[in-house]
LUMDRENPA-642167 format. One record per residue (C-alpha): x, y, z; residue number from 0; residue in one letter. Coordinates in Angstrom, 3 decimals, always signed. Example, Ala and Ser with C-alpha at 12.3 -4.5 7.8 and 13.67 -1.06 7.14 Angstrom:
2
(pt (+12.300; -4.500; +7.800); 0; 'A'),
(pt (+13.670; -1.060; +7.140); 1; 'S'),
***
This chain:
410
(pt (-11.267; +40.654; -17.811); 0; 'X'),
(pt (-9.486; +40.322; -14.677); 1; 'X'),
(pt (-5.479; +39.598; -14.145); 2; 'X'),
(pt (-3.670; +38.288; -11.238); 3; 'X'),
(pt (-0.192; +38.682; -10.824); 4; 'X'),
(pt (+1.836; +36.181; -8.515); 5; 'X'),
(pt (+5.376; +35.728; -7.256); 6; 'X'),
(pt (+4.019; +32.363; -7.992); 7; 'X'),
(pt (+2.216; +30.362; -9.680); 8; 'X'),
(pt (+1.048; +26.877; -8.788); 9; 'X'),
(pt (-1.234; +25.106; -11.701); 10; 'X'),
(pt (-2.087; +22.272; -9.792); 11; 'X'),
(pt (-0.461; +19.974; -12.127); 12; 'X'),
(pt (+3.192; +20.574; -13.524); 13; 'X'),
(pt (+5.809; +22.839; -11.901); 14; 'X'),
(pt (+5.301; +26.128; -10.304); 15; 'X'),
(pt (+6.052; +29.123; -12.122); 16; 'X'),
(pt (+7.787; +32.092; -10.871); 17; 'X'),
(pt (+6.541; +35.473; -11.830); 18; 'X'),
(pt (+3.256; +34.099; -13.237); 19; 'X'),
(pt (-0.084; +35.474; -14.625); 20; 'X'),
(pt (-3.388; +34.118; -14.446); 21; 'X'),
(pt (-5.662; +35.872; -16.700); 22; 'X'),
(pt (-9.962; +35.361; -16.568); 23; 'X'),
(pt (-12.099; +36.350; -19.038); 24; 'X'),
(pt (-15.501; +35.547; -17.538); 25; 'X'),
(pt (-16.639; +32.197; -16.020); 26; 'X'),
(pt (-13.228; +30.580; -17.703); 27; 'X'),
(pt (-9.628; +31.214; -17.241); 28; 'X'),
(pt (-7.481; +32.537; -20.764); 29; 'X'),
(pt (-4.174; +32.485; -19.941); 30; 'X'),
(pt (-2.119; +31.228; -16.914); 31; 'X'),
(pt (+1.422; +31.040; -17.556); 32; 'X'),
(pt (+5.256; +32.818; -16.920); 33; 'X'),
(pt (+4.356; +36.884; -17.106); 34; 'X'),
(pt (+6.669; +37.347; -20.089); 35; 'X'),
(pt (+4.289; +35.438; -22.484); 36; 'X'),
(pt (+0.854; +36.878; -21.031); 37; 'X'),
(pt (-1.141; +39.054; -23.473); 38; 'X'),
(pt (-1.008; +42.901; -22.580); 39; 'X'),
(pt (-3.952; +43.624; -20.905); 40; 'X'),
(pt (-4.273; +47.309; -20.221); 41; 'X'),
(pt (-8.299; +47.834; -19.134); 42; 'X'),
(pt (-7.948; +44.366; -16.917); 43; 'X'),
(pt (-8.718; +45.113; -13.445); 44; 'X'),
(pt (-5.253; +43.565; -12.071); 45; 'X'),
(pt (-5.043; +41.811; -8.434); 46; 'X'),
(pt (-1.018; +40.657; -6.930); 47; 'X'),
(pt (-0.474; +38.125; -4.162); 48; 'X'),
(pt (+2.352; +36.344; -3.140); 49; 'X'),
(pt (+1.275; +32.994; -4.552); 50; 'X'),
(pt (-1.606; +31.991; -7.058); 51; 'X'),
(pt (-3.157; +28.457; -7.498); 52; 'X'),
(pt (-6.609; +26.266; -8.186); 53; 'X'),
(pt (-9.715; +26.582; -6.032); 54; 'X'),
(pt (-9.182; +23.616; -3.962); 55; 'X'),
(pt (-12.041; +20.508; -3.729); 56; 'X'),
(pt (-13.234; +19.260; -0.565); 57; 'X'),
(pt (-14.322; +15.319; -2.314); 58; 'X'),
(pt (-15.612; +14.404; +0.744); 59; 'X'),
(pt (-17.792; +16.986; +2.906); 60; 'X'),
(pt (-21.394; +16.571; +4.462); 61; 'X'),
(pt (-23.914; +19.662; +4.448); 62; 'X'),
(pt (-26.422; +18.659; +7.273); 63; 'X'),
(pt (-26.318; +21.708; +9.873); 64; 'X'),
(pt (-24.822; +19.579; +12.476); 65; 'X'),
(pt (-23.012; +20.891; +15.757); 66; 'X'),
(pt (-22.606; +17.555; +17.061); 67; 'X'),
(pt (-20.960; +14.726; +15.879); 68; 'X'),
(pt (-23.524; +12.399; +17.642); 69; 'X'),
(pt (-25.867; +11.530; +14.582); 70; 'X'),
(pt (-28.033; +10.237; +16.803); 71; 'X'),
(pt (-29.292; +13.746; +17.460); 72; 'X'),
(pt (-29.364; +15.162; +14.568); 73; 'X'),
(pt (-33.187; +14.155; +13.911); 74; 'X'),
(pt (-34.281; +16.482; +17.113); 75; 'X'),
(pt (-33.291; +19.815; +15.137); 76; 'X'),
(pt (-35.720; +20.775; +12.168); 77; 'X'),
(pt (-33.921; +20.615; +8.646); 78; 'X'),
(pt (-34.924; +24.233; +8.009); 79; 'X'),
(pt (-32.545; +24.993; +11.069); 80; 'X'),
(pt (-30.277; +22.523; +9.637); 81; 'X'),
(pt (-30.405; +24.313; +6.370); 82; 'X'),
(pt (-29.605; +28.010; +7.636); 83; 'X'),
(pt (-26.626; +26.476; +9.456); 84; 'X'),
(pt (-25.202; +24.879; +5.860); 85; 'X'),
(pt (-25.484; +28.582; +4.130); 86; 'X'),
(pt (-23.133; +29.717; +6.566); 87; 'X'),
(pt (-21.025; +27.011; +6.501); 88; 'X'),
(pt (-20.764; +27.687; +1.940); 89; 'X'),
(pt (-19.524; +30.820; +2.916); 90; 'X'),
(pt (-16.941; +29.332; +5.101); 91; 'X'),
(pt (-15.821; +26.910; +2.810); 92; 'X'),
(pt (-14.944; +30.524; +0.621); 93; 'X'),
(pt (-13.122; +31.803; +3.072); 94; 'X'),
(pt (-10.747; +28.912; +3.608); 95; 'X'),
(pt (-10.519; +28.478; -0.218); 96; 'X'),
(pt (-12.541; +25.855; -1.183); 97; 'X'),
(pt (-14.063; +26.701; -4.342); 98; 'X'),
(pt (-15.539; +22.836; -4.853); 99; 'X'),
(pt (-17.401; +20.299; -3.095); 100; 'X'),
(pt (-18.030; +16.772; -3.489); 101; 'X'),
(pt (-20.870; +16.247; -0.888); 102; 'X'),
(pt (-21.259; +12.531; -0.221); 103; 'X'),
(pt (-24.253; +13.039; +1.677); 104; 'X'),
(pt (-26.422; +15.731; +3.282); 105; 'X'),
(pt (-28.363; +18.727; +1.771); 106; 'X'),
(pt (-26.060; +19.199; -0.828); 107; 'X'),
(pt (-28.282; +18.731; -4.022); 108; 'X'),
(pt (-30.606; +21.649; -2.552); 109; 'X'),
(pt (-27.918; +23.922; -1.372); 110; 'X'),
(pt (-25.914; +23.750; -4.793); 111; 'X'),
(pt (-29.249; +24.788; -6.810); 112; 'X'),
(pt (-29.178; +27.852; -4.093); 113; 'X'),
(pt (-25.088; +28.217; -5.187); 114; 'X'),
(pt (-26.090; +28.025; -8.939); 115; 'X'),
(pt (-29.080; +30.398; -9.180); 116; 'X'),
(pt (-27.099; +33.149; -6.804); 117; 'X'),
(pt (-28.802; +33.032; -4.351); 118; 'X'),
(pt (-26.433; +32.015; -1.643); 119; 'X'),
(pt (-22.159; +32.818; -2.074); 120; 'X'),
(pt (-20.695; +29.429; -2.150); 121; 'X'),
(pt (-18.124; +26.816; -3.693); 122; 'X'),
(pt (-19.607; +24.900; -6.581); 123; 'X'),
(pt (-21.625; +22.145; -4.805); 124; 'X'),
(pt (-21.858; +18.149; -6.650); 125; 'X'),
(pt (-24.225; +16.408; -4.034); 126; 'X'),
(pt (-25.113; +12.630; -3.583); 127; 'X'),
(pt (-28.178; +12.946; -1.586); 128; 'X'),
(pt (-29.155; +10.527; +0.873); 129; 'X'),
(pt (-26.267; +7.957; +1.785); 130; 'X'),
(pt (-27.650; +4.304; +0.669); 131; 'X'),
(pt (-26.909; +1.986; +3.642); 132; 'X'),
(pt (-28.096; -1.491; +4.276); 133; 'X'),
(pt (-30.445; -1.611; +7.508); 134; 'X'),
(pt (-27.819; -1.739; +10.363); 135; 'X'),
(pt (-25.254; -0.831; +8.823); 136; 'X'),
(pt (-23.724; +2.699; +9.185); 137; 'X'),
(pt (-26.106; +5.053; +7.605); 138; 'X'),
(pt (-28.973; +3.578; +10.082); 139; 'X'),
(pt (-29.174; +5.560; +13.386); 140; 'X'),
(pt (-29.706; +2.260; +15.666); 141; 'X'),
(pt (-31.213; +3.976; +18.477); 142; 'X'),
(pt (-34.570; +5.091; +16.364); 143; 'X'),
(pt (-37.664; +2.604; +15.179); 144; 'X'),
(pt (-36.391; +0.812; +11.857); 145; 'X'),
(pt (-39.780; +2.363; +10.223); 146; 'X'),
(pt (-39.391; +5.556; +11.087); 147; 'X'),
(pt (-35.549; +5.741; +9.814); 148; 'X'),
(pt (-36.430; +3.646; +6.742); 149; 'X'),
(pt (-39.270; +5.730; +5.690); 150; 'X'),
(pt (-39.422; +9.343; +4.125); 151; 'X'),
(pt (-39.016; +11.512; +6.764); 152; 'X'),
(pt (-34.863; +10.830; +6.619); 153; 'X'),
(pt (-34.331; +11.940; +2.888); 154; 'X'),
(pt (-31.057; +14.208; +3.302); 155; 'X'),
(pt (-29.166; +12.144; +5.201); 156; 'X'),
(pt (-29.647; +8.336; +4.528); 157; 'X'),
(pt (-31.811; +6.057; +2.231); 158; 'X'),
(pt (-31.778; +2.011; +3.872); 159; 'X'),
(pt (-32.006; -0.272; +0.568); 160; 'X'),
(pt (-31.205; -4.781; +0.727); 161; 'X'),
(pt (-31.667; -6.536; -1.922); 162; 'X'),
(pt (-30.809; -5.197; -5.759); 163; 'X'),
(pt (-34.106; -3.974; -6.390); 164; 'X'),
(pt (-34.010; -2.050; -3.342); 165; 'X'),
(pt (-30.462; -1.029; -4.115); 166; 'X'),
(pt (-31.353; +0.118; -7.427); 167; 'X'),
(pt (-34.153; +1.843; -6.578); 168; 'X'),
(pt (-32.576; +4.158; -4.014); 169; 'X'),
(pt (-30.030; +5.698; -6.766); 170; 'X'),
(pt (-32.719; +6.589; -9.193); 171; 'X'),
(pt (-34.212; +7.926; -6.333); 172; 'X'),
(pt (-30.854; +9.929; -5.467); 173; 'X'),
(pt (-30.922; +10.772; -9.033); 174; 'X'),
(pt (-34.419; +12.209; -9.098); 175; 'X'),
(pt (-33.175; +14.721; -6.603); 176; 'X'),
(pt (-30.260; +15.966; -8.959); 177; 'X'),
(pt (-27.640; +14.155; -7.751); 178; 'X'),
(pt (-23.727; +14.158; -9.136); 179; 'X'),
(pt (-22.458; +11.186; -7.813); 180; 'X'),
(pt (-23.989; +8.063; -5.492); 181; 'X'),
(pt (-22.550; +7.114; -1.878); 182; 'X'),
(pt (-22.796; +4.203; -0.494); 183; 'X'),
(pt (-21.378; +2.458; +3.153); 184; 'X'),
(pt (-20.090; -0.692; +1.738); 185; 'X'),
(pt (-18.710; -1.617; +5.801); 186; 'X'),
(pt (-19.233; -0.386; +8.711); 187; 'X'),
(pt (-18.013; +3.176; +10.580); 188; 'X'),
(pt (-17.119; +4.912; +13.522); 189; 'X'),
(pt (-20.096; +7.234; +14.354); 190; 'X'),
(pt (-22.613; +4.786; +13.628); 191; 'X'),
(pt (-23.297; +2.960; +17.268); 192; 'X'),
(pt (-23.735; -1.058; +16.248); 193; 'X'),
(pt (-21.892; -1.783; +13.461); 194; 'X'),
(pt (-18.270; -2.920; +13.099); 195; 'X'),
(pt (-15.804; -1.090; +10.844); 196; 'X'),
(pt (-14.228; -4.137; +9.838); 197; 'X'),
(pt (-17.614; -5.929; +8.538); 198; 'X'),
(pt (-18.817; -5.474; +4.839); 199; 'X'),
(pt (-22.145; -4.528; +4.661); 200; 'X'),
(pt (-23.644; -4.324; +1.044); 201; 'X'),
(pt (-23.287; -7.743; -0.650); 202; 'X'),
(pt (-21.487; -7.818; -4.012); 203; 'X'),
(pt (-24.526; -7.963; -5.735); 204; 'X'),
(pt (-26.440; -5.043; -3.885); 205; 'X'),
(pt (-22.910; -3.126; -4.761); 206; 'X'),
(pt (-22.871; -3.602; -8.534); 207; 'X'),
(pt (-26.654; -2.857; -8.934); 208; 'X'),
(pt (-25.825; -0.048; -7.320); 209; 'X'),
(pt (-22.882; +1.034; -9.887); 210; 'X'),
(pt (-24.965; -0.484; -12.890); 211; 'X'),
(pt (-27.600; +2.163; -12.142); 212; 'X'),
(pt (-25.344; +5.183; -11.266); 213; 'X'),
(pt (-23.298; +4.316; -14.320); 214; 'X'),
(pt (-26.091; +4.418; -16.676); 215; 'X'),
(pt (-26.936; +8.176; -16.085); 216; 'X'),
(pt (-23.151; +8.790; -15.948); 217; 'X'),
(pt (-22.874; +8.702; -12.079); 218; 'X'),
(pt (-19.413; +7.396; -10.126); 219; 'X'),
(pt (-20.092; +5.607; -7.357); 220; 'X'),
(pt (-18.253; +6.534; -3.855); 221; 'X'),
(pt (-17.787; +4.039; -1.237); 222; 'X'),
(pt (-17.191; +4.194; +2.534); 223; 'X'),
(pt (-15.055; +1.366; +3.348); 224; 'X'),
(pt (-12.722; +0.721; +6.156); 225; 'X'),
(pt (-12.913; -2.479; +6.204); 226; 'X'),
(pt (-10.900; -4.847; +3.624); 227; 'X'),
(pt (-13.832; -6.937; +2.757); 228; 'X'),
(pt (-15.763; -3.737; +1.948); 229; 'X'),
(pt (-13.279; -2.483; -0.078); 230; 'X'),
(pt (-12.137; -5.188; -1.750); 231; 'X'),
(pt (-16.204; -5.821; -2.489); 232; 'X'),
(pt (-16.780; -2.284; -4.095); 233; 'X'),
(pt (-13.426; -2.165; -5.932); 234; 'X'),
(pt (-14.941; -5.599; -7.670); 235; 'X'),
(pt (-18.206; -3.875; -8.265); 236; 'X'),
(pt (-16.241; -1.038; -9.819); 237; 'X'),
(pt (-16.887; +2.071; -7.273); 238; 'X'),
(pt (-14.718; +5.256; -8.472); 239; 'X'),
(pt (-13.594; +6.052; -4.707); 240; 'X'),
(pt (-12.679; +4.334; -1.534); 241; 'X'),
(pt (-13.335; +6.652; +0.991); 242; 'X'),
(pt (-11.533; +6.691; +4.318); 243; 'X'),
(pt (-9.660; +2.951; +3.319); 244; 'X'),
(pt (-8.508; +2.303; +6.632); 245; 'X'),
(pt (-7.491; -1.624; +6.335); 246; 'X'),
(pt (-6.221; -0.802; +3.273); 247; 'X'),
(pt (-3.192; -3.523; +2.631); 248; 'X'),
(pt (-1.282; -4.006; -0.603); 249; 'X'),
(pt (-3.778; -6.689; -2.110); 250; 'X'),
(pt (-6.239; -3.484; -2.172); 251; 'X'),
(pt (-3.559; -1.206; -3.708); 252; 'X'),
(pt (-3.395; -3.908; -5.923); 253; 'X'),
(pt (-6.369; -4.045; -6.725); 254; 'X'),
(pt (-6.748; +0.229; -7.014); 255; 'X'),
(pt (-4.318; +0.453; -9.567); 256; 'X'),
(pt (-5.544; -1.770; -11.607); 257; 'X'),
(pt (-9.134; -0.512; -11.555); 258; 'X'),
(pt (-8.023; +3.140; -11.335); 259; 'X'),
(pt (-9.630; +3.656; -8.416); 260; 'X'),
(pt (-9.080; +6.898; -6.039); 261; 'X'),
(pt (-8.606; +6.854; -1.891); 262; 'X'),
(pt (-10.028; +10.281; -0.526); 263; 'X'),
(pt (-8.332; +9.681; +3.018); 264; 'X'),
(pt (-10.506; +12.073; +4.892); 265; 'X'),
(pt (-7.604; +12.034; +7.772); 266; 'X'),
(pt (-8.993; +15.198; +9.178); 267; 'X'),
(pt (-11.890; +13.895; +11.406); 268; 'X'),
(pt (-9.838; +11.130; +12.515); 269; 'X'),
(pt (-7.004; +13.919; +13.801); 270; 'X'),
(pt (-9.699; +16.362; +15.227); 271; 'X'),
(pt (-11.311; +13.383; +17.195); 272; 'X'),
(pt (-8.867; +11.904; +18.773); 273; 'X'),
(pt (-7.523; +15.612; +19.751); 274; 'X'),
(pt (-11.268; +16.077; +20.883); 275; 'X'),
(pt (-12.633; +13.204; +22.841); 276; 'X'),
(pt (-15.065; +14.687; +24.061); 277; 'X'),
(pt (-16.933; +15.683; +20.388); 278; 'X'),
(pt (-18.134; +12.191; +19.712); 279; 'X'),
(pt (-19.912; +9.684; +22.178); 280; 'X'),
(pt (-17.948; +7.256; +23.961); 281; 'X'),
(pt (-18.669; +4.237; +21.791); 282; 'X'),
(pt (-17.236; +6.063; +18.402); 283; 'X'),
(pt (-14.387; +7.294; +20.226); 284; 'X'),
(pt (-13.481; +3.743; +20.864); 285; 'X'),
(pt (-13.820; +2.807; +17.778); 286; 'X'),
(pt (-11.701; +5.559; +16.086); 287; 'X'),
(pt (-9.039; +5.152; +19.127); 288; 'X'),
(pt (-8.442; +1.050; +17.663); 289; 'X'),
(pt (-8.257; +2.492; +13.907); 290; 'X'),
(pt (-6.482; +5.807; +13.670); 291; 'X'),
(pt (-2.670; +4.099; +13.947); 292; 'X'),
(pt (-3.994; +1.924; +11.334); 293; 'X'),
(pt (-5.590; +4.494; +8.960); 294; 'X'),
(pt (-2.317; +6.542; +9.516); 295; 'X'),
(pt (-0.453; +3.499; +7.854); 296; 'X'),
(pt (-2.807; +3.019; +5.400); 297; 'X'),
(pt (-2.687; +6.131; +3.872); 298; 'X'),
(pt (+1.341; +6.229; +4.135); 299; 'X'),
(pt (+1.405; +2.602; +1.971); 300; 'X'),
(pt (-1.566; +3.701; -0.464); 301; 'X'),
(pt (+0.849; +7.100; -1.479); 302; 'X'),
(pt (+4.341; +4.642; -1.658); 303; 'X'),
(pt (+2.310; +2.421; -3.649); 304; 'X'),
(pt (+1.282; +5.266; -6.306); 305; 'X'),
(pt (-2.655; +5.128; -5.674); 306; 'X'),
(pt (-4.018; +8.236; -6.674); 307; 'X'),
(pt (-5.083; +10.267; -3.579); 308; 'X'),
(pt (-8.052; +13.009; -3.432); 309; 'X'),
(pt (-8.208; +15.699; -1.092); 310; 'X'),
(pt (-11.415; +15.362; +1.465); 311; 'X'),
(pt (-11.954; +16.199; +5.266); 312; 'X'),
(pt (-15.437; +14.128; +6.150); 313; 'X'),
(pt (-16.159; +18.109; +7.312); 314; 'X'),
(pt (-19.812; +18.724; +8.428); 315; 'X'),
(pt (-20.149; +20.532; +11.567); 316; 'X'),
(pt (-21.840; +23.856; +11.940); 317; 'X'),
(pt (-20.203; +25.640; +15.039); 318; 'X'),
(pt (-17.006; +28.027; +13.674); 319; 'X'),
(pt (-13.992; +26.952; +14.763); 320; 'X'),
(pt (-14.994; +23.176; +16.405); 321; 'X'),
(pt (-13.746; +20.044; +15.449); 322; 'X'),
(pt (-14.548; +19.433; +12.093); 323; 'X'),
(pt (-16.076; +22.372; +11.189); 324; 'X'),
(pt (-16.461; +24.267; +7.744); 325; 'X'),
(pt (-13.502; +26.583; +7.120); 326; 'X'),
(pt (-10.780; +24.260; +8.472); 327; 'X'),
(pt (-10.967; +22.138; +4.925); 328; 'X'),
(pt (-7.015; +23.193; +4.294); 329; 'X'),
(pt (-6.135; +21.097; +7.537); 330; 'X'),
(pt (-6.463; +18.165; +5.459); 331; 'X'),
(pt (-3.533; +19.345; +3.351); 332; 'X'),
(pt (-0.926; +19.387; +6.542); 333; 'X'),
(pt (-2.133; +16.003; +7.980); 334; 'X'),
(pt (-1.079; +14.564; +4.260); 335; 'X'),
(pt (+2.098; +16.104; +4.191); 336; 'X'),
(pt (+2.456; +14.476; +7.182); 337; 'X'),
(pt (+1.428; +11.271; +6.114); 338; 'X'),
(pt (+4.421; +10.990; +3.478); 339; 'X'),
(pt (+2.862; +13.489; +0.381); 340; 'X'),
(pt (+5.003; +16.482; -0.349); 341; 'X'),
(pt (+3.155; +19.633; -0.555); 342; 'X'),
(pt (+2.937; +19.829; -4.090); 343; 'X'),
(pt (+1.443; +16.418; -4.167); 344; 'X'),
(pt (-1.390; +17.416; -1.769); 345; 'X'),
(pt (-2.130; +20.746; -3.725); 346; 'X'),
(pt (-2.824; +18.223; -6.856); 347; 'X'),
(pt (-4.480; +16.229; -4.787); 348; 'X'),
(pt (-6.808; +18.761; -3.738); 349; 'X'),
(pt (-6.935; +20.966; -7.330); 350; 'X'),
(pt (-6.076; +18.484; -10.189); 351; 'X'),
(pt (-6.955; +15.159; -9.117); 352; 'X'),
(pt (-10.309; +15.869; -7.092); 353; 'X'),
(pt (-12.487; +16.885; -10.467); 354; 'X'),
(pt (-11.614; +12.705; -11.445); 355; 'X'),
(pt (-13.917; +11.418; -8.331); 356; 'X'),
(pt (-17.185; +12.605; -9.963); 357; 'X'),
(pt (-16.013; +10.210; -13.300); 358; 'X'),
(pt (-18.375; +11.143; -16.431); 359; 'X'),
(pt (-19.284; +13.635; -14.203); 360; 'X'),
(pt (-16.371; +15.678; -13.457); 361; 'X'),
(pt (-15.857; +19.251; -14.781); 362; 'X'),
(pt (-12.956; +21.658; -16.395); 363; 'X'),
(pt (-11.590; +22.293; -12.672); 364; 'X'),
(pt (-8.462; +22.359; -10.417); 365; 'X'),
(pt (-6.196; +23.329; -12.944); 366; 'X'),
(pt (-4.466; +26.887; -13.993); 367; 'X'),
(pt (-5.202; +26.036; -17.381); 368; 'X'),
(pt (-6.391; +28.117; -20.316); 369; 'X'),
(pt (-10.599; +27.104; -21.149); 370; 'X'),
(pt (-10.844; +25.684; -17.552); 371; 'X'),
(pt (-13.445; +26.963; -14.540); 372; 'X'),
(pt (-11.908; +30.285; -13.452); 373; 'X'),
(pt (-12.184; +28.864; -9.870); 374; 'X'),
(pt (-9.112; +30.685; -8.601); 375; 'X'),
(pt (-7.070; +31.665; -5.300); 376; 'X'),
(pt (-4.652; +33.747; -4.381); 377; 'X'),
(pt (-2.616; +33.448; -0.617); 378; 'X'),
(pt (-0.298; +35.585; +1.591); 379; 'X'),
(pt (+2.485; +33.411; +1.052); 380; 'X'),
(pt (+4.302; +29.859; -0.377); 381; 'X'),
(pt (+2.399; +27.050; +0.192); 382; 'X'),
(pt (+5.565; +24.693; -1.225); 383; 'X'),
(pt (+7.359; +25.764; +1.481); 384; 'X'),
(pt (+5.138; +25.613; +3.755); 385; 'X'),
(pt (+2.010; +23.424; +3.584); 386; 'X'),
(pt (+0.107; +25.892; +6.428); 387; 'X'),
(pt (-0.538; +28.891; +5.121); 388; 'X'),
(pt (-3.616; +26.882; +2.825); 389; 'X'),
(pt (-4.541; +25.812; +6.631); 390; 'X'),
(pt (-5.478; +29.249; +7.879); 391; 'X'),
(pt (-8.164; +30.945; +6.060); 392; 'X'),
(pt (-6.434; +34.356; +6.958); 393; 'X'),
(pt (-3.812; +33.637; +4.590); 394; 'X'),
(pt (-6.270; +32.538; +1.618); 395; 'X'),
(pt (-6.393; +36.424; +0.540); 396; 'X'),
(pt (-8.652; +36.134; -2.592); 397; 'X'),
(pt (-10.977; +33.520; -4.102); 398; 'X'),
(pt (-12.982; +33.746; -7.716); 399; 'X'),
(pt (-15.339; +30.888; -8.223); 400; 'X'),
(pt (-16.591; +30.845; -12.217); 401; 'X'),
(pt (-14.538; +34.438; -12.341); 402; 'X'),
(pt (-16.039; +36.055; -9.773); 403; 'X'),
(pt (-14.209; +37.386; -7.096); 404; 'X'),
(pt (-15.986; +36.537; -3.461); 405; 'X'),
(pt (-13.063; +36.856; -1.270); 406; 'X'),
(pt (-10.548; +39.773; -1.180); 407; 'X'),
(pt (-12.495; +42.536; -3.379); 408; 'X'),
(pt (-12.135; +46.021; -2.701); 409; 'X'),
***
């Protein structure tokens, strides 16, 4: 059994608690509560830190070994490159206290196999695969011959499906791999060189085969949408997530709420772009440039409005320290306090409310709570007051993921 002692203690959900104790026998957490009512442990091996709290997610990451953001080059590097890149980048995900991952596309379902055999140190990985796109829209790389991009040799990255049997067959493909959860670009995006972010892509049809099938094996659905048409068209098919939700207006909050729908923001690679214009080609920085006031508001009227919000970055470059790079997941947690969310809101939103986005899927995480994961962290100092110290990875002093500690051991 280990204990950890805190100055305080932050559940995730609920108020902090000062003087707390977070006790984990094994792969689940037995106690976490004020120190007065904590069980005696004498032979625990016992660990103190200025503040205690959750493993945070990341719902929205991408494992593909990239150190560009120009997709369009990411098919001259071999995926076994590609691959040794992403096991560095799980162990920077550790460091900055990430203990989960929600990887809507990439080599996530063969890196989280990796995770949960022990043979790689990393945060608990729930892959979707390939990315299902319609051809043209943003999960095609438009500079490359339509057969080569819609055949096999793009499997963890993007899967091109029209039509419902297409559409349908693409998930169970997706599924064949192992995967936790299905995405799928219902518009259009920023990186992707043709398409408009605006446009919807996937028809309403294409979109509820697509949930029909995911839902039957107990899948959630996660949508990229910036557009209103898109999101309006996968909140009708009955996605779990919007992701991004740039044009979101209060007809779609509307519409959220009443399907209980989550937004997963992903306001970091909108920040680090326009602070980097020189990471993305010219085309996508224009793009981002007409959006990012607008995505800004978006995510301000989607928190007034009381639309449940999930922590994720749209992370998934390679090169320490970039733009968008593993290890600066926390980042995401300043840009929503700065969006209107007080801290304590964006912990939940990156402990207790991130497990919701896999649906049927999601586990016993994000939570100091007696039988849940013991997916734990401890930090130099109080994140309530201020929101930065879970933006540095130097102040994340300790992380357990399933009770074992891989960060801050002796």
């Amino acid at each position: 059994m280990q204990r950890i002692e805190a100055s305080l203690l932050i559940p995730g959900r609920g108020d902090p608690v000062r003087d707390g104790v977070v006790l984990l026998d094994e792969h689940r957490i037995s106690y976490a509560g004020p120190a007065e009512g904590a069980p005696e442990t004498p032979d625990a091996l016992t660990h103190r830190a200025a503040a205690v709290m959750p493993g945070m997610w990341d719902c929205h990451g991408h494992f593909m070994g990239m150190r560009t953001l120009d997709l369009a080059r990411l098919p001259l590097e071999r995926v076994e490159l590609r691959a040794a890149r992403s096991a560095r980048d799980l162990r920077a995900a550790l460091d900055a206290g990430v203990t989960s991952v929600r990887e809507v596309g990439g080599m996530g379902v063969f890196l989280a196999r990796a995770v949960a055999e022990g043979t790689l140190d990393g945060p608990t990985v729930y892959g979707a695969g390939a990315i299902l796109s319609t051809t043209g829209g943003h999960g095609d790389l438009h500079s490359y011959p339509l057969d080569w991009v819609g055949g096999s040799s793009w499997p963890d990255m993007t899967r091109l499906a029209d039509g419902p049997d297409q559409c349908a067959r693409a998930v169970r493909e997706q599924l064949r791999l192992g995967a936790r959860l299905i995405k799928v670009c219902a518009s259009g995006g920023v990186l992707s060189e043709v398409d408009h972010p605006i446009h919807q892509q996937f028809t309403i049809a294409e979109l509820r085969t697509i949930v029909e099938i995911a839902g039957l094996a107990d899948r959630a659905v996660a949508a990229h949408c910036h557009g209103k048409p898109g999101i309006m068209a996968a909140l009708e098919a009955g996605v779990a997530t919007i992701e991004h939700g740039t044009y979101l207006d209060d007809e779609c909050c509307d519409a959220m709420l009443e399907t209980g729908a989550i937004l997963v923001p992903t306001r970091t690679i909108v920040a680090d772009i326009m602070a980097h214009k020189d990471s993305v080609p010219d085309y996508a920085y224009a793009k981002l440039e007409a959006l990012a006031a607008t995505h800004a508001e978006a995510v301000g009227r989607a928190h007034a409005r009381g639309v449940t919000i999930a922590m994720g970055t749209d992370i998934g470059i390679s090169t320490p320290g970039a733009p968008t790079s593993w290890g600066t997941n926390g980042a995401e947690l300043g840009h929503l306090v700065d969006l209107g969310l007080k801290p304590l809101e964006a912990i939940e939103a990156a402990t207790a409310v991130a497990p919701r986005t896999l649906g049927p899927q999601a586990p016993l995480s994000g939570q100091l709570t007696a039988g849940y994961d013991a997916d734990v962290i401890t930090l130099s100092g109080d994140p309530i007051a201020d929101i930065s110290v879970l933006t540095d990875p130097d102040s994340i002093v300790g992380v357990w993921t399933g009770g074992r500690q891989v960060k801050g051991a002796s």
